[in-house]
N, C-alpha and C positions, 0 to 999 in steps of 0.2 A: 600478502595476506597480513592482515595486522592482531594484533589480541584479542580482539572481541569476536572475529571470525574465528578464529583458530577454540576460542570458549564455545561458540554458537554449535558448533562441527564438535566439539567435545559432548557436550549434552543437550537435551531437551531444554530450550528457554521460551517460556509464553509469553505470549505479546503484553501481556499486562506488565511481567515484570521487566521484559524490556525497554518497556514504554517507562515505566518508574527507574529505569537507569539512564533513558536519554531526556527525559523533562527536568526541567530546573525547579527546583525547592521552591514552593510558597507563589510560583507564577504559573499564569494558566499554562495549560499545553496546548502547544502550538499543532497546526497542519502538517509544518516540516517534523516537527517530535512525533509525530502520529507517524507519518511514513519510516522514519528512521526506526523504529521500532519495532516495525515491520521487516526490516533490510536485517535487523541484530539480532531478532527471532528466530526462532526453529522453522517457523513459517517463510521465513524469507527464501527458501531450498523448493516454493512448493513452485510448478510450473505456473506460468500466467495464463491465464485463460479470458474469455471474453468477458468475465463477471467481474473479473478483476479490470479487464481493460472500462468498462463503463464505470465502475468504481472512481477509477482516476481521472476519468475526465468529470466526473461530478465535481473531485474534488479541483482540479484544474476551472472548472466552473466557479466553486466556491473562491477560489485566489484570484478571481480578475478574468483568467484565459488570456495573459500575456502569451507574447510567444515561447518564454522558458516552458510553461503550462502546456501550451500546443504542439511542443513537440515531444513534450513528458509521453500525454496523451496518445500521439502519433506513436510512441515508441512503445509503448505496450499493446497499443492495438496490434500492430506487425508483430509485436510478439507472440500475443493469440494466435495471430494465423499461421504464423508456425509454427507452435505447437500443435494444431488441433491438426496437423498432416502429419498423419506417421512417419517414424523415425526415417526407414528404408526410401520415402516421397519425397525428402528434403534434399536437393537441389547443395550438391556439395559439403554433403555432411554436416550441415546443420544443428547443432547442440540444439538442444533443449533450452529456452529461455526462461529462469527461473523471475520471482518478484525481486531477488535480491539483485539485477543484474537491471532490470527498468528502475530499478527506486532508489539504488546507492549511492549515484549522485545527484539526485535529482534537488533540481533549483526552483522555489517557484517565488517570485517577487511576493506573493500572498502568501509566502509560507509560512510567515510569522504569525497569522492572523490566528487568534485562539479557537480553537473549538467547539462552537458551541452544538446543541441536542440535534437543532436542526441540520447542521450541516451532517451529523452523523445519521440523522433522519434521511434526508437525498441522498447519500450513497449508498443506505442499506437498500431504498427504493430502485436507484441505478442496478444494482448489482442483481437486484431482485428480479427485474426488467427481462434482463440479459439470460437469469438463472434457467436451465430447462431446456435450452436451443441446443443444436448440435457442438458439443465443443465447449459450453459454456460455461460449466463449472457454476463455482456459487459465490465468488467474490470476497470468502469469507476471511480472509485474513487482514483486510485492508478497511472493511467494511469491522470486523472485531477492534482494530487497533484507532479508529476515527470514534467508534461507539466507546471504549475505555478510557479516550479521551476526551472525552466529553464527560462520562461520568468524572473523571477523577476531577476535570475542573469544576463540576457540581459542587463534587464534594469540598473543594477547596476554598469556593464563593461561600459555601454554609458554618466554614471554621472561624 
């Protein structure tokens, strides 16, 4: 565990102001600062669910859909689905798969790619899709931290 978890695990941090400690000063924010932001969050402890999994492949969408992207993808989907089987269902004890455990390392060759309204637009729409089904949750932490990144690079294009 390193210091930012061991901060994360100490108090409440929102994705905004996480996102303004992993984006760099005066350049747009990236795809990967988006996700990362997510991982340093308070949000990042929440389980994955299916809204979260279409989430990420929008944004695996948005970076190309290399293979880094496709298995990002692949890795949260499996994560959904074991989450949404009860604890006592899982097949060898099975923990709980939170966002911060699919997105901590994740690599996407389009990571770099800044974030623009639209891209935060497709995966609030992904997320939205997915939102309501059994198990599905509402994608809201991944879909929040791609949406503040976008704003914040708005705002940074109009300074």
């Amino acid at each position: 565990m390193n210091h930012g978890e061991d901060l994360v695990r100490a108090r409440v941090v929102p994705i905004g102001e996480a996102l303004q400690a992993v984006a760099q000063p005066n350049k747009a924010v990236t795809i990967g600062e988006a996700l990362q932001a997510v991982v340093r969050s308070s949000a990042g402890e929440k389980p994955v669910d299916f809204a979260d999994a279409a989430a990420i492949q929008a944004i695996v969408e948005t970076c190309g859909n290399d293979e880094q992207g496709k298995d990002l993808a692949a890795a949260a989907l499996r994560a959904a689905e074991r989450n949404v089987k009860p604890a006592d269902e899982r097949s060898g004890g099975e923990a709980t798969v939170r966002l911060r455990d699919v997105l901590g390392e994740a690599k996407l060759s389009g990571g770099d790619k800044a974030v623009t309204r639209e891209d935060a637009e497709n995966v609030a729409a992904a997320a939205r899709t997915s939102a309501g089904k059994r198990g599905a949750g509402t994608g809201k932490a991944v879909v929040e931290a791609v949406t503040a990144a976008a704003d914040m690079n708005e705002r940074r294009a109009m300074a």
